[in-house]
N, CA, C and O atoms as a Tinker XYZ file with bonds, in Angstrom:
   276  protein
     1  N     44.666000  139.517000  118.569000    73     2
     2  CA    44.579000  138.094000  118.351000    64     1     3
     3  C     44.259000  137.862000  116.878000    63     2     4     5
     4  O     43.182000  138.277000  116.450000    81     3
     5  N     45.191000  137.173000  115.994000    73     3     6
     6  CA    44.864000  136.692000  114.776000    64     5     7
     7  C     43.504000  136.119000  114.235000    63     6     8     9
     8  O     42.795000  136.340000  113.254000    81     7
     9  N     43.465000  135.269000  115.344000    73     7    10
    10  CA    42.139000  134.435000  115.215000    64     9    11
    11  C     40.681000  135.032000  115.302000    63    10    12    13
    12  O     39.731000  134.668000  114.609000    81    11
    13  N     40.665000  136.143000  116.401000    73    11    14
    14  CA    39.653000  136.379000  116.170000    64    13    15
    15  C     39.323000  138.154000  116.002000    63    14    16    17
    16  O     38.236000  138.696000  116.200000    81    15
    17  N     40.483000  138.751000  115.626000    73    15    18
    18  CA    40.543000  140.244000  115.211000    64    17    19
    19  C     40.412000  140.797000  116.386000    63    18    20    21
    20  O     39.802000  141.814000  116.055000    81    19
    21  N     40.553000  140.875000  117.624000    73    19    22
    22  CA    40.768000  141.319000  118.563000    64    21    23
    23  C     41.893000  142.054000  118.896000    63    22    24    25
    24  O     42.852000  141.439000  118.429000    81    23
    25  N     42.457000  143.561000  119.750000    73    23    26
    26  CA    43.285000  143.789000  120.583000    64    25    27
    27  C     43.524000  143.495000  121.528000    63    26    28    29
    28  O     42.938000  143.699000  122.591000    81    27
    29  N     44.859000  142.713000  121.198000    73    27    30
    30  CA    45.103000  141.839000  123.007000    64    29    31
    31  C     46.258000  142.985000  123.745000    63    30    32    33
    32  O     46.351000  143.196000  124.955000    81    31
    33  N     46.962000  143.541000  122.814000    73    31    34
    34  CA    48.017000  144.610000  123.451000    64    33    35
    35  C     47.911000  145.484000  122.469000    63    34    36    37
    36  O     47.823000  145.310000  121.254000    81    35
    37  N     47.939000  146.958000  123.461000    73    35    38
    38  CA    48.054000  148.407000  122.974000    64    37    39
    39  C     49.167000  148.806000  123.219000    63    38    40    41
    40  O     49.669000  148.580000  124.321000    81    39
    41  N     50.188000  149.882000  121.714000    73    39    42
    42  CA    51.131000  150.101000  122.396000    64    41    43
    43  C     50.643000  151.515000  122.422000    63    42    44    45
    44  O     49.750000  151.869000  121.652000    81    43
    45  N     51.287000  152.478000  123.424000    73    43    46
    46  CA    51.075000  153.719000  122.897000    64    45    47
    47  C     52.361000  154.454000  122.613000    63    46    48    49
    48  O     53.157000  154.720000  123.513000    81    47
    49  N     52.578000  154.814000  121.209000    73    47    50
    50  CA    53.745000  155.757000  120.439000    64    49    51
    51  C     54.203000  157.059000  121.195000    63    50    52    53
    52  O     54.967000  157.863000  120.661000    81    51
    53  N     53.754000  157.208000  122.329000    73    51    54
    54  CA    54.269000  158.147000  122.984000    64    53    55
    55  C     55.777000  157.860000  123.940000    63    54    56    57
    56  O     56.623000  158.623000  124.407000    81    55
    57  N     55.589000  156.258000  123.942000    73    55    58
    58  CA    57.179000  155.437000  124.517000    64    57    59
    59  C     58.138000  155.186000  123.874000    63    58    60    61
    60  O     59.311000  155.060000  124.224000    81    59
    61  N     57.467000  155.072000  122.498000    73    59    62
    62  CA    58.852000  154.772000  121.835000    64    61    63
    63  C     60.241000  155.386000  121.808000    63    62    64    65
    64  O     60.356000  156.601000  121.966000    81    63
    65  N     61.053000  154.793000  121.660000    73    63    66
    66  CA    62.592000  156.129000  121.460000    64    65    67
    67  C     62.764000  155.722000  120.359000    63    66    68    69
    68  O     62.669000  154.519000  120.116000    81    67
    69  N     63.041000  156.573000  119.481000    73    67    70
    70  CA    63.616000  157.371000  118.304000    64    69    71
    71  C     65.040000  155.914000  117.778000    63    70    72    73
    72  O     65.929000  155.720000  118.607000    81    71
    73  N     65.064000  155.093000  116.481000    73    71    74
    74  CA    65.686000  154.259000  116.341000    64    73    75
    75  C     67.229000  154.994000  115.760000    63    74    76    77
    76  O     68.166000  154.217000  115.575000    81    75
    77  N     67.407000  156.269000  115.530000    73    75    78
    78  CA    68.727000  156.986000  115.338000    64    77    79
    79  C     68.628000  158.473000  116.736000    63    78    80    81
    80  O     67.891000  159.430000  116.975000    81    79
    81  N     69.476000  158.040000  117.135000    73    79    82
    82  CA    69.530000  159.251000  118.143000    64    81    83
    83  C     71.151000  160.061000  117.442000    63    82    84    85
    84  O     71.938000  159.424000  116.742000    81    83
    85  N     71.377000  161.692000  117.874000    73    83    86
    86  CA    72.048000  161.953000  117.757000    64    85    87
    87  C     73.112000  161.579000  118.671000    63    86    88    89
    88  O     74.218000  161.599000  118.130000    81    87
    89  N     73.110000  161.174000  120.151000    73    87    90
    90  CA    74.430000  160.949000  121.402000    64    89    91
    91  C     73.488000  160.005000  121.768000    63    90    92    93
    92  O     72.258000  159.998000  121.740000    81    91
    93  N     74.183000  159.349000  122.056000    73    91    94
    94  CA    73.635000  158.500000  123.524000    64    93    95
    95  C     75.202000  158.182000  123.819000    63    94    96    97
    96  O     76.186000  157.901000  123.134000    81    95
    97  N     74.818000  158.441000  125.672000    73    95    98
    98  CA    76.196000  157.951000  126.134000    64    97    99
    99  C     75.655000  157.185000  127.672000    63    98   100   101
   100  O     74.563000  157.379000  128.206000    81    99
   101  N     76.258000  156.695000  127.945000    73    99   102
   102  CA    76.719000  155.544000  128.850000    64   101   103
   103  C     77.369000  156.305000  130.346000    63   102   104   105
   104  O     78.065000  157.300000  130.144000    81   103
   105  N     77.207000  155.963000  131.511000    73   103   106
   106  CA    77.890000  155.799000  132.151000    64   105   107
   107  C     77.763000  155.435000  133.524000    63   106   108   109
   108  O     76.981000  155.850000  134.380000    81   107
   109  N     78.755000  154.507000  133.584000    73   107   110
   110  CA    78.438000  153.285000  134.558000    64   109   111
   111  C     79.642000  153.350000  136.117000    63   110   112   113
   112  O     80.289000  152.405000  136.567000    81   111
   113  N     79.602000  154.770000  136.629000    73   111   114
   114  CA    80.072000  155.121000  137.282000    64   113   115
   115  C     79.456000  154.995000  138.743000    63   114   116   117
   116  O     79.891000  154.649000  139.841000    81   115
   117  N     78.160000  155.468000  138.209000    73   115   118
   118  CA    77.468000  154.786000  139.905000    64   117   119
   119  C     77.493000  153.485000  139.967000    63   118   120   121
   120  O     77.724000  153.129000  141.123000    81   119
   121  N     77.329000  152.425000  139.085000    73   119   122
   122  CA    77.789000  151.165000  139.421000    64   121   123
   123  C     78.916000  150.427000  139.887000    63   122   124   125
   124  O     79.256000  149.270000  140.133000    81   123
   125  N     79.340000  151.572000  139.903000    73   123   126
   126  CA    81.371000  151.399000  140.213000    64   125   127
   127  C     81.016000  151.723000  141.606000    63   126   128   129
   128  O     80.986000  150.863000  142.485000    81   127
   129  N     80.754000  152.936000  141.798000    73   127   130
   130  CA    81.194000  153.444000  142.964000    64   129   131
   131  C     79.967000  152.834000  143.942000    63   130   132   133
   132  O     80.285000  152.831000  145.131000    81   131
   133  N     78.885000  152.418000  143.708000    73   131   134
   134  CA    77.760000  152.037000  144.651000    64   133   135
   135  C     77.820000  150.404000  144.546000    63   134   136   137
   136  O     77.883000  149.787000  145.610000    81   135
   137  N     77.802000  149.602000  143.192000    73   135   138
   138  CA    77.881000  148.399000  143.192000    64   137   139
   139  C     79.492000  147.396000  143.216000    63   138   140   141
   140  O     79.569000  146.212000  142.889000    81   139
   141  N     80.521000  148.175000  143.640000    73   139   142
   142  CA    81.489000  147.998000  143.336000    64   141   143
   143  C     81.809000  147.020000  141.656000    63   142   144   145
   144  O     82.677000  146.256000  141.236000    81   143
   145  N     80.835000  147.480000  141.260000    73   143   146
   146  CA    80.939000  146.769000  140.103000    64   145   147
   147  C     82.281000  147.150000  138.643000    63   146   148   149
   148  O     82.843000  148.243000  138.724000    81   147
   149  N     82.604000  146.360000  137.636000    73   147   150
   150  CA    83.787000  146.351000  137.180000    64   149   151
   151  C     83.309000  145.178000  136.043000    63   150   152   153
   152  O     82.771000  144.083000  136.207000    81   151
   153  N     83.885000  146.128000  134.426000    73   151   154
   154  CA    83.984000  145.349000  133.386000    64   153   155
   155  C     84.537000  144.360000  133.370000    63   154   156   157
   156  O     85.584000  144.272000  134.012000    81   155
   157  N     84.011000  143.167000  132.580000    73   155   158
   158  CA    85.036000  142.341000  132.475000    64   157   159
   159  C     85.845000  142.003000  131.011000    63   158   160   161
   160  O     86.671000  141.100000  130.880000    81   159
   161  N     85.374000  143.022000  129.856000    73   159   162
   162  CA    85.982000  143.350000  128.823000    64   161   163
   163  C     86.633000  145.020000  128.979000    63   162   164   165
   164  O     86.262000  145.798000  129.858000    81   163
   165  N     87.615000  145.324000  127.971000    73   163   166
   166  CA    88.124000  146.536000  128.058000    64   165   167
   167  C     87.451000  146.882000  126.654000    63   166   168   169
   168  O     87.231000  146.090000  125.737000    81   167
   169  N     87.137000  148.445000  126.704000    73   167   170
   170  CA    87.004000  148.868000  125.290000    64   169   171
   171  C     86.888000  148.256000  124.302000    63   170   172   173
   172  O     85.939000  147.883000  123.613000    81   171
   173  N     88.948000  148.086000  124.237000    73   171   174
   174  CA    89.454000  147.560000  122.646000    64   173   175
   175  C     88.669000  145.937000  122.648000    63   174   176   177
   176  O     88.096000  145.478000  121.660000    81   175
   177  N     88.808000  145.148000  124.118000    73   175   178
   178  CA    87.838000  144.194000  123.338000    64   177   179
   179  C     86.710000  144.230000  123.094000    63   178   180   181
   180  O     86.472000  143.557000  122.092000    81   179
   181  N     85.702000  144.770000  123.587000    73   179   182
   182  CA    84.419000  145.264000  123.033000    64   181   183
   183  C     84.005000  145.506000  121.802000    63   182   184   185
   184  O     82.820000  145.389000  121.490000    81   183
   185  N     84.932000  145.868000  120.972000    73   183   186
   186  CA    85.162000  146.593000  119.543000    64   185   187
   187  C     85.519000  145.411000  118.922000    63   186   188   189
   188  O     84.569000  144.994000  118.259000    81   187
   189  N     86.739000  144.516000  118.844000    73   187   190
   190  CA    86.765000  143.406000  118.657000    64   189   191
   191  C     86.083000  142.451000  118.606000    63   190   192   193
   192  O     86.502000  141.622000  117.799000    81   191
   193  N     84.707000  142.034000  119.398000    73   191   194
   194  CA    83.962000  141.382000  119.273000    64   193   195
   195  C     82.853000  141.793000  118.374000    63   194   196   197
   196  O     82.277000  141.022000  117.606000    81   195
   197  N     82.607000  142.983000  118.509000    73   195   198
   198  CA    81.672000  143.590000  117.457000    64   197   199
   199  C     82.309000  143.704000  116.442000    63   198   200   201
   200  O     81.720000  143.294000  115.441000    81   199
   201  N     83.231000  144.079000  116.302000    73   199   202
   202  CA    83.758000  143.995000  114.679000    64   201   203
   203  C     84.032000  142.264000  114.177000    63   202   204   205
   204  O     83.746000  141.912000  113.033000    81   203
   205  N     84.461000  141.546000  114.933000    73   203   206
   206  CA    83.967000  139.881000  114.687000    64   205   207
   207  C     82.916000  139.545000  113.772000    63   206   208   209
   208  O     82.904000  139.174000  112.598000    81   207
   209  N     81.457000  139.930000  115.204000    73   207   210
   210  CA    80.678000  139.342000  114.862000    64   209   211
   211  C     79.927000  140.150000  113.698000    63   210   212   213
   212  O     79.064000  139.602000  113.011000    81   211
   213  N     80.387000  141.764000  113.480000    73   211   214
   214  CA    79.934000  141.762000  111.979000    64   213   215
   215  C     80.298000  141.233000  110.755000    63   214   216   217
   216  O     79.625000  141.213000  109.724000    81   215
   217  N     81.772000  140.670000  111.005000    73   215   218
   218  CA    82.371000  140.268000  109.989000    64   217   219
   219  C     81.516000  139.055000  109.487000    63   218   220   221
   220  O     81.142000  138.841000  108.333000    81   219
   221  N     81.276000  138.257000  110.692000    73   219   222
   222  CA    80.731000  136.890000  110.544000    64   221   223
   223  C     79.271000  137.119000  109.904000    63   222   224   225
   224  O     78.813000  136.463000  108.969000    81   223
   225  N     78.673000  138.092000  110.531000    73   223   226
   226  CA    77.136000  138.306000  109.668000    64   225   227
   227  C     78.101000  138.408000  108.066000    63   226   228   229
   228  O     77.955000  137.613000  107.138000    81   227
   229  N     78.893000  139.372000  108.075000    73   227   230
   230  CA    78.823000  139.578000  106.304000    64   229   231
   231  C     79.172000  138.195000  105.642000    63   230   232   233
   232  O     78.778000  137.805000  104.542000    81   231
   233  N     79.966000  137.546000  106.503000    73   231   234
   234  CA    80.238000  136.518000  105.748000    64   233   235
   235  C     79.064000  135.625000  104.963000    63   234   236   237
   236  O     78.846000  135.340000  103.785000    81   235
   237  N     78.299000  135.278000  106.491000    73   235   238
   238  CA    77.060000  134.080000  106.455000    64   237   239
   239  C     76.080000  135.069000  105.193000    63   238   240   241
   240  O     75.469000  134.413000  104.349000    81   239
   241  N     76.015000  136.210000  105.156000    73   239   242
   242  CA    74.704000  137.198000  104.201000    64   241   243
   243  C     75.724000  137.177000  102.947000    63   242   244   245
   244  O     75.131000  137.830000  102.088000    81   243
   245  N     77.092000  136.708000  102.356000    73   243   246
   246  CA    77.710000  136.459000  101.158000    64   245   247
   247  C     77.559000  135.213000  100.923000    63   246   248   249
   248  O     77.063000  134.891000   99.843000    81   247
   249  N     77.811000  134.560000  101.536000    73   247   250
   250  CA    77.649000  133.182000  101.210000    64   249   251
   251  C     76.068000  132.504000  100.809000    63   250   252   253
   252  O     75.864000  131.692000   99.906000    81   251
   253  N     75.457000  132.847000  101.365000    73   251   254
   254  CA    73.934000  132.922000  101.143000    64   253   255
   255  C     73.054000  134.240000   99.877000    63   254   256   257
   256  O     71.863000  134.321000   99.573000    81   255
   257  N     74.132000  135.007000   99.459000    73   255   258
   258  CA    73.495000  135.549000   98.326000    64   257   259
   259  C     73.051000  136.870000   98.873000    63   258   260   261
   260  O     72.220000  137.511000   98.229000    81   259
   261  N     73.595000  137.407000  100.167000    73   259   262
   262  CA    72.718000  138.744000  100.415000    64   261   263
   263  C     73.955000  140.038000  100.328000    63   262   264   265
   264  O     75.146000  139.969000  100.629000    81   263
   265  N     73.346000  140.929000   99.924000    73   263   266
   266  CA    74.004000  142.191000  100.362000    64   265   267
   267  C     74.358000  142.170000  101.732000    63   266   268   269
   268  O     73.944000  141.277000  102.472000    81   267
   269  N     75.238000  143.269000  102.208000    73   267   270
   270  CA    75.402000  143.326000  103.678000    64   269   271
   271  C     75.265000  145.348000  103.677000    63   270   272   273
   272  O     75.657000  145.866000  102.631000    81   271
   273  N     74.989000  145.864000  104.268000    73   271   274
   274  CA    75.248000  147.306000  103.882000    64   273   275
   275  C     75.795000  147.549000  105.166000    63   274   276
   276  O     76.217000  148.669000  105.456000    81   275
């Protein structure tokens, strides 16, 4: 708590995961086969939207004066 220097939440660093991993992979096969569940984007659009919406960050961080890396 700001106000009065108190701990209101502990985290403990033993949960964290690692912000660069070497693999992480995905797979959503038991959701297929148990939830009959099913994308409703393919891949290539997946990629498309992310490549969008980075474009659009670089744009809004040029126009405003920022680097983008």
């Amino acid at each position: 708590d700001e106000t009065s220097g108190k701990t209101v939440v502990k985290i403990d660093p033993t949960y964290f995961r690692p912000t660069e991993v070497d693999l992480l992979i995905g797979d959503a096969s038991k959701a297929r086969d148990v939830l009959g569940w099913k994308p409703k984007r393919s891949f290539a659009q997946l990629v498309e939207e992310m490549m969008a919406s980075d474009l659009a960050d670089a744009k809004r961080d040029a126009a405003n004066g920022k680097r983008s890396v």
